[in-house]
DRENPA-165773 format. One record per residue: z, y, x of N, C-alpha, C in turn; residue number from 1. Coordinates in pm, whole numbers, plus 50000, padded with zeros to 5 digits. Layout:
! DRENPA-165773
[site [Z Y X] [Z Y X] [Z Y X] NUM],
...
END
This chain:
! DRENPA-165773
[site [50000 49880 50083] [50000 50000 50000] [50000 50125 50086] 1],
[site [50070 50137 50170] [50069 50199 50311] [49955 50246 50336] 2],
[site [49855 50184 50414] [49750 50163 50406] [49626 50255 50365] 3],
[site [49655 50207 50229] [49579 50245 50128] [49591 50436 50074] 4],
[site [49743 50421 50059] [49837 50533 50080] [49703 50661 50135] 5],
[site [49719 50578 50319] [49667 50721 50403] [49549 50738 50359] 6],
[site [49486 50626 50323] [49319 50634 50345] [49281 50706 50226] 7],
[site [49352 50758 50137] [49338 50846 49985] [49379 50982 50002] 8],
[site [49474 50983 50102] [49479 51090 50143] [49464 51200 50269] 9],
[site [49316 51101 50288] [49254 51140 50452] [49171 51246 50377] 10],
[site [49084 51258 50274] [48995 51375 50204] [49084 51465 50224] 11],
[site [49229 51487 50148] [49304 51623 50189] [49374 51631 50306] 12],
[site [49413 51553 50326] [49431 51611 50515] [49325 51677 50576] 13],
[site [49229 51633 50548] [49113 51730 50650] [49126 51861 50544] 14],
[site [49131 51876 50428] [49131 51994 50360] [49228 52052 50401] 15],
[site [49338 52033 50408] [49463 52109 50465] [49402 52118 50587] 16],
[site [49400 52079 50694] [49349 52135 50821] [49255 52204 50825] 17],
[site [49124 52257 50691] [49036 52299 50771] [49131 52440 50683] 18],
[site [49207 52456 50623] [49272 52538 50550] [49356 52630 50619] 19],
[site [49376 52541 50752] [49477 52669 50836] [49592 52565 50862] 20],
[site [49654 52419 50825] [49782 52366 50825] [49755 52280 50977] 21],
[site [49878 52268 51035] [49843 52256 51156] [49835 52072 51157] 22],
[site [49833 51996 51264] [49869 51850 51266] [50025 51828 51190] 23],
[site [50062 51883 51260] [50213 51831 51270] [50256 51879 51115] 24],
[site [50168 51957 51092] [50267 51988 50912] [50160 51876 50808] 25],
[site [50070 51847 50882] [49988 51750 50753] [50038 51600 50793] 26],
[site [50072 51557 50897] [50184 51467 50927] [50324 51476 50892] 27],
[site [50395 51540 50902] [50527 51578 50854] [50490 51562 50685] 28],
[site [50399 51642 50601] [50387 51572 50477] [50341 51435 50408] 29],
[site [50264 51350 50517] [50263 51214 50491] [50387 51160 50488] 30],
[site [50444 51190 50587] [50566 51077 50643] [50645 51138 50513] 31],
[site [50691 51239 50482] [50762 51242 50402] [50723 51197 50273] 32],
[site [50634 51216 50245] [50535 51106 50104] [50595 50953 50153] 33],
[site [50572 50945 50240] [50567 50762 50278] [50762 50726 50281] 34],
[site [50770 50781 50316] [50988 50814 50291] [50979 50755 50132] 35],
[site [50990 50855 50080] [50983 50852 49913] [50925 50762 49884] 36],
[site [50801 50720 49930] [50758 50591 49841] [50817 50453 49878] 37],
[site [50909 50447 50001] [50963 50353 50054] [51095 50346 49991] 38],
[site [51142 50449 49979] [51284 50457 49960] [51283 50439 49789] 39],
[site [51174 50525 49713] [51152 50402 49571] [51173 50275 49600] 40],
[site [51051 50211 49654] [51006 50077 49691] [51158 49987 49681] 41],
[site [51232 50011 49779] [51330 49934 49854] [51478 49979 49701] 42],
[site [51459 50035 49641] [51577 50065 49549] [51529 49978 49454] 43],
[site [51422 49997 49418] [51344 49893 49280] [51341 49712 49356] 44],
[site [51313 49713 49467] [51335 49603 49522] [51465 49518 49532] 45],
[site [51624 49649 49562] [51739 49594 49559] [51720 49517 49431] 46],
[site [51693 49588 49359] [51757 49552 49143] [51656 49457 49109] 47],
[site [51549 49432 49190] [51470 49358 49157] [51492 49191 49221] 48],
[site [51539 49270 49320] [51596 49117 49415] [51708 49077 49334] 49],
[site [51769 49132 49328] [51922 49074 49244] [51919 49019 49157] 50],
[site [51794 49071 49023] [51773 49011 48910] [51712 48853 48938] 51],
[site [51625 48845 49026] [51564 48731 49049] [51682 48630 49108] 52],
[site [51738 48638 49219] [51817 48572 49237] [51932 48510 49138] 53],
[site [51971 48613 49081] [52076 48531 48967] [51979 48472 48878] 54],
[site [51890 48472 48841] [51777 48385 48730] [51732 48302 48829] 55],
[site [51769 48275 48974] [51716 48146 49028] [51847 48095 49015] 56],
[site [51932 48147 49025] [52071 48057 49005] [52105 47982 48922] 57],
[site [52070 48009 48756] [52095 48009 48656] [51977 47830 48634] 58],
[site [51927 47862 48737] [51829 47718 48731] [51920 47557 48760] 59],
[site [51930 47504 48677] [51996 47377 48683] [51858 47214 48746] 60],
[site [51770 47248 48706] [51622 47222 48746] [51524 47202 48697] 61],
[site [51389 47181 48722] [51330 47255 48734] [51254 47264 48582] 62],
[site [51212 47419 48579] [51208 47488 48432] [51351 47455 48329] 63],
[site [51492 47440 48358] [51560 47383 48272] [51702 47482 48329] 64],
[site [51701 47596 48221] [51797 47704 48265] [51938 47643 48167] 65],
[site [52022 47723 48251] [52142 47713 48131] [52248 47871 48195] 66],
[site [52325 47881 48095] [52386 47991 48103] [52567 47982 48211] 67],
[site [52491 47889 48325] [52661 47840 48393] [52615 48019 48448] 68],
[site [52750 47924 48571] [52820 48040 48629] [52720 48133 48737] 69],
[site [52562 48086 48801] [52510 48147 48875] [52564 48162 49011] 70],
[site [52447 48250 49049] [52496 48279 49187] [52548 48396 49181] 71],
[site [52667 48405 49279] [52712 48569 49290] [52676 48664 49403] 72],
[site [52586 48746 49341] [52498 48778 49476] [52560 48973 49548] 73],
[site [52590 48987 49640] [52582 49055 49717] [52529 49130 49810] 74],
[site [52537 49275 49771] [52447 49366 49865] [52494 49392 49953] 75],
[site [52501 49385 50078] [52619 49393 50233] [52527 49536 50283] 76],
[site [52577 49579 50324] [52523 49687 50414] [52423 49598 50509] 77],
[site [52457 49523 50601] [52336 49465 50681] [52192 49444 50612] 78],
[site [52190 49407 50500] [52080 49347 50429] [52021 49477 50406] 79],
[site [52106 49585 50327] [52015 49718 50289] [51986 49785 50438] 80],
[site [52038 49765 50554] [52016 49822 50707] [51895 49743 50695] 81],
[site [51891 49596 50727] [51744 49528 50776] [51651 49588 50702] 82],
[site [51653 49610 50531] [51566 49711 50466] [51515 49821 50504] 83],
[site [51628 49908 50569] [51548 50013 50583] [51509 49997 50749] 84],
[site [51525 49918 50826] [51524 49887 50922] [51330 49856 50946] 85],
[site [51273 49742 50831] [51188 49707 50785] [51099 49805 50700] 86],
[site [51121 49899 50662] [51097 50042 50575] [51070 50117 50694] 87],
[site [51128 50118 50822] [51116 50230 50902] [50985 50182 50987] 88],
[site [50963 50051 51018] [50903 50011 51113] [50772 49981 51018] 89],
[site [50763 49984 50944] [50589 49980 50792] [50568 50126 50824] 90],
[site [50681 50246 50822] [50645 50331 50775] [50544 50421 50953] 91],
[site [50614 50358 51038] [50557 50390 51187] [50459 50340 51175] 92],
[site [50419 50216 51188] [50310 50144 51204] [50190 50173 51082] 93],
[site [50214 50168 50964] [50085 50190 50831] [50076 50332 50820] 94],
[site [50214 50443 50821] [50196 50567 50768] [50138 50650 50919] 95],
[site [50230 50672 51016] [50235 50732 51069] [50163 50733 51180] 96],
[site [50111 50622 51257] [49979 50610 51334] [49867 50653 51276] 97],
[site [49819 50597 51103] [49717 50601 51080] [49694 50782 51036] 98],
[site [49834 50881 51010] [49819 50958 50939] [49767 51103 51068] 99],
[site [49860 51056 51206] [49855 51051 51332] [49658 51109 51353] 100],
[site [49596 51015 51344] [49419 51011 51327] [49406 51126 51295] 101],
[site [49436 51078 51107] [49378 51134 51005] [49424 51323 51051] 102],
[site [49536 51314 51084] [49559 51482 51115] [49499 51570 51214] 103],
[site [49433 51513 51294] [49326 51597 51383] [49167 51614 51309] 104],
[site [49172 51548 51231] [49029 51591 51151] [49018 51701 51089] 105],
[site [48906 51724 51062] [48893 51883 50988] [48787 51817 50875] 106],
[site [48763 51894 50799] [48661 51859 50699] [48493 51854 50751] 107],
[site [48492 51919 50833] [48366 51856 50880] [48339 51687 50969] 108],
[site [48488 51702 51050] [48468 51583 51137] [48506 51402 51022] 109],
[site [48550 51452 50925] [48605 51378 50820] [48466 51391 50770] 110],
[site [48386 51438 50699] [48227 51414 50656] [48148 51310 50771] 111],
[site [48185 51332 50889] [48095 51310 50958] [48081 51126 50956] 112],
[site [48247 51116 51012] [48314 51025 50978] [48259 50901 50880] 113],
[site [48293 50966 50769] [48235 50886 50641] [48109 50879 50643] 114],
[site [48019 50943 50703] [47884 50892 50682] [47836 50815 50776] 115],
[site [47930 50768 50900] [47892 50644 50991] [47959 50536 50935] 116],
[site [48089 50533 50801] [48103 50431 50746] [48005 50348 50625] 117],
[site [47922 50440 50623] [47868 50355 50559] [47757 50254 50583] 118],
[site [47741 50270 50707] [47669 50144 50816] [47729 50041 50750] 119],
[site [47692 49907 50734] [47783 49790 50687] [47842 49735 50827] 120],
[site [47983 49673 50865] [48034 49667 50930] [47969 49572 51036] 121],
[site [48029 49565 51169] [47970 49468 51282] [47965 49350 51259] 122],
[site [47999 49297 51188] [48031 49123 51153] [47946 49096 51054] 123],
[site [47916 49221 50977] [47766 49207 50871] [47620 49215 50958] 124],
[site [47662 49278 51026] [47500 49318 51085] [47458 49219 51224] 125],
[site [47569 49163 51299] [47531 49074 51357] [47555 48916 51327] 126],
[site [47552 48925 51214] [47559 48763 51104] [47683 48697 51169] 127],
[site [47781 48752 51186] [47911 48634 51257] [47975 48571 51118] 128],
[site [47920 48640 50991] [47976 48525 50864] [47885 48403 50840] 129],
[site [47749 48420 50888] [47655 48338 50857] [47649 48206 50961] 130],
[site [47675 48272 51106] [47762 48185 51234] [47856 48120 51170] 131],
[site [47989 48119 51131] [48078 48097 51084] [48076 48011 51006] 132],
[site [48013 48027 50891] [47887 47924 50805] [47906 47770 50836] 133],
[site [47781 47850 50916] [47708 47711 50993] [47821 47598 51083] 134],
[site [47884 47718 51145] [47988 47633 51220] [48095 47540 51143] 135],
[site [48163 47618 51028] [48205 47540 50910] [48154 47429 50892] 136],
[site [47970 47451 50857] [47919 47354 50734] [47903 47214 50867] 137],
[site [47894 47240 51008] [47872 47154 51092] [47988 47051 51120] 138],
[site [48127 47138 51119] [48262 47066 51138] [48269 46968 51021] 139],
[site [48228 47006 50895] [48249 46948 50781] [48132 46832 50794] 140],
[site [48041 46820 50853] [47967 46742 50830] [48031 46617 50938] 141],
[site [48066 46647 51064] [48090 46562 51148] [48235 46530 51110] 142],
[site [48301 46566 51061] [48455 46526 50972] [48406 46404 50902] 143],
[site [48286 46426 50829] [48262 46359 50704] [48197 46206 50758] 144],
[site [48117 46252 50886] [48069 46145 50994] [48190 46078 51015] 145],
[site [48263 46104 51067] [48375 46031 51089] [48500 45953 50985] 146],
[site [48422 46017 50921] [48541 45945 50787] [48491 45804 50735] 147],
[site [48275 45857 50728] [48270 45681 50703] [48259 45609 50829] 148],
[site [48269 45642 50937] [48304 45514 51027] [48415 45482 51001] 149],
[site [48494 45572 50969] [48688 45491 50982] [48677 45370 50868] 150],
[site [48608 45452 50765] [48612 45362 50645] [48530 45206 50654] 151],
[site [48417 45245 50735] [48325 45133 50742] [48368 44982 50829] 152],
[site [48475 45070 50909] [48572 44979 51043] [48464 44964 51135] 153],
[site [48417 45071 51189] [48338 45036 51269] [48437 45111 51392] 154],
[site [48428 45056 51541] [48494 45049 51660] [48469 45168 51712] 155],
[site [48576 45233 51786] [48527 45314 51877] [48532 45497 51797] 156],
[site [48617 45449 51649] [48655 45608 51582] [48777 45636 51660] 157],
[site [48743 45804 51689] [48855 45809 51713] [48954 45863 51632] 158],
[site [49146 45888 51681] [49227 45904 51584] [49152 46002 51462] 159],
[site [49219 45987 51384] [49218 46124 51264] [49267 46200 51298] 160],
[site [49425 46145 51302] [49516 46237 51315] [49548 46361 51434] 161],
[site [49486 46272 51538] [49458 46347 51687] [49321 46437 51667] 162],
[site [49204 46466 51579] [49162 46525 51574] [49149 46686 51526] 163],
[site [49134 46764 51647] [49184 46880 51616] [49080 46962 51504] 164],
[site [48937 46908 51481] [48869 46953 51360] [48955 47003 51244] 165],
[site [49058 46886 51227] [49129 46844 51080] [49202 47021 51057] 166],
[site [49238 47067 51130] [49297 47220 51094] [49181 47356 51088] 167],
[site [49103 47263 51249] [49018 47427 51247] [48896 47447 51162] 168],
[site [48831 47336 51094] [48723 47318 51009] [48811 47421 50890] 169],
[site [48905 47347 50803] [48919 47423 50676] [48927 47620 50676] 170],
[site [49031 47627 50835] [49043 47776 50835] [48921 47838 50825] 171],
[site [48828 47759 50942] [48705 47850 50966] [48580 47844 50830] 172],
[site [48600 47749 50750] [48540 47783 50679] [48604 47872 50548] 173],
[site [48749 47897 50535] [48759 47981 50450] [48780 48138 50497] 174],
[site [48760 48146 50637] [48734 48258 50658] [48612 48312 50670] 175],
[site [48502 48220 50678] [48357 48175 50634] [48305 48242 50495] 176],
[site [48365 48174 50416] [48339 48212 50273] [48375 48312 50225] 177],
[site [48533 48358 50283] [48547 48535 50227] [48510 48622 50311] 178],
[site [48435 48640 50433] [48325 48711 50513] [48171 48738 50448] 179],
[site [48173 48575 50374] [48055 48592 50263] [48055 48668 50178] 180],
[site [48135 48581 50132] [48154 48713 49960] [48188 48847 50028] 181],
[site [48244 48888 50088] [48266 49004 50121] [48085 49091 50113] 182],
[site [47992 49025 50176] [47872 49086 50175] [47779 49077 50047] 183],
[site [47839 48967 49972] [47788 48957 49835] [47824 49069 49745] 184],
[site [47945 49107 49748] [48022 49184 49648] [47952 49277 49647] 185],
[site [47921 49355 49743] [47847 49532 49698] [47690 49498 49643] 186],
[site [47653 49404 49632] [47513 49355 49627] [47555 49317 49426] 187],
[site [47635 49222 49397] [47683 49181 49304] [47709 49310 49177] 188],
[site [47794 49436 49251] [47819 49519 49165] [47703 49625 49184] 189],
[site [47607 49643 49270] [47509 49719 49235] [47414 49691 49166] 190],
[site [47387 49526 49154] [47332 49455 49015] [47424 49456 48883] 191],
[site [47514 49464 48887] [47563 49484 48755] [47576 49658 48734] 192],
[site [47593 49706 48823] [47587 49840 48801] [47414 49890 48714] 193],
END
């Protein structure tokens, strides 16, 4: 959300800067945006954590509640420290690096910006989803080679279990397929558009 946060409000940061506001005051107003939305976040989270936990308590098993005694749950200072502890270190890393950027731009260099994003990214243009693919559809095929020898009892398969395919085939092909769709999607909604 973070994230997302800066990148909505990179259009007015460059407006405030080309406006006269310096870095440090169009940073100083992120971070303090990103405060507030954390310090919501983490209050709705206490009451939200608490509620859940006593309704996991209340579980005798599974789907089968009853109204005993629950769990009795406790907010310690450590737990709300690791919170904001965890709140402080999102808010460095998502708000404040990225906002960091965003505050040396001006509205021209922010135009400029956006119009080299709309190149489609490096992994589109030099086919590393379509690589990826192939490399997938190849692991899967020689997996599949190997499955009917095991099955057939023919000599000389080796382990399954020692085969390191068995993990890297599934990742690489589902990072395969949402690299795909990823290039489908703008294609998808400009036909339905």
């Amino acid at each position: 959300m973070a994230e997302l946060f800066v990148g909505q409000q990179r259009s007015e940061m460059a407006i405030l800067r080309s406006r006269g506001a310096s870095a440090a005051q169009v940073v100083a107003m992120t971070v303090l945006q990103g405060v507030l939305l954390g310090l919501l976040a983490l209050t709705g989270g206490i009451f939200l954590g608490r509620w859940i936990a006593q309704a996991t308590g209340q579980a005798r098993s599974f789907l089968a509640f009853g109204a005993g005694s629950g769990l009795r749950v406790e907010m310690t200072p450590a737990a709300i420290g690791y919170g904001l502890l965890g709140m402080g270190v999102l808010l460095f890393i998502q708000v404040l690096l990225p906002s960091l950027n965003a505050a040396s731009q001006t509205i021209i260099t922010y135009r400029q910006e956006r119009a080299r994003l709309l190149r489609a990214p490096g992994w589109q243009r030099y086919g590393i989803d379509m690589l990826l693919l192939l490399l997938a559809g190849y692991g899967f095929w020689v997996l599949n080679l190997q499955s009917r020898r095991a099955l057939s009892g023919a000599a000389g398969v080796p382990d399954p279990l020692k085969n390191p395919l068995l993990l890297r085939v599934p990742a690489i092909g589902i990072l395969a397929a949402a690299l795909f769709t990823l290039r489908l999607v703008p294609r998808l909604m400009a036909l339905l558009a």
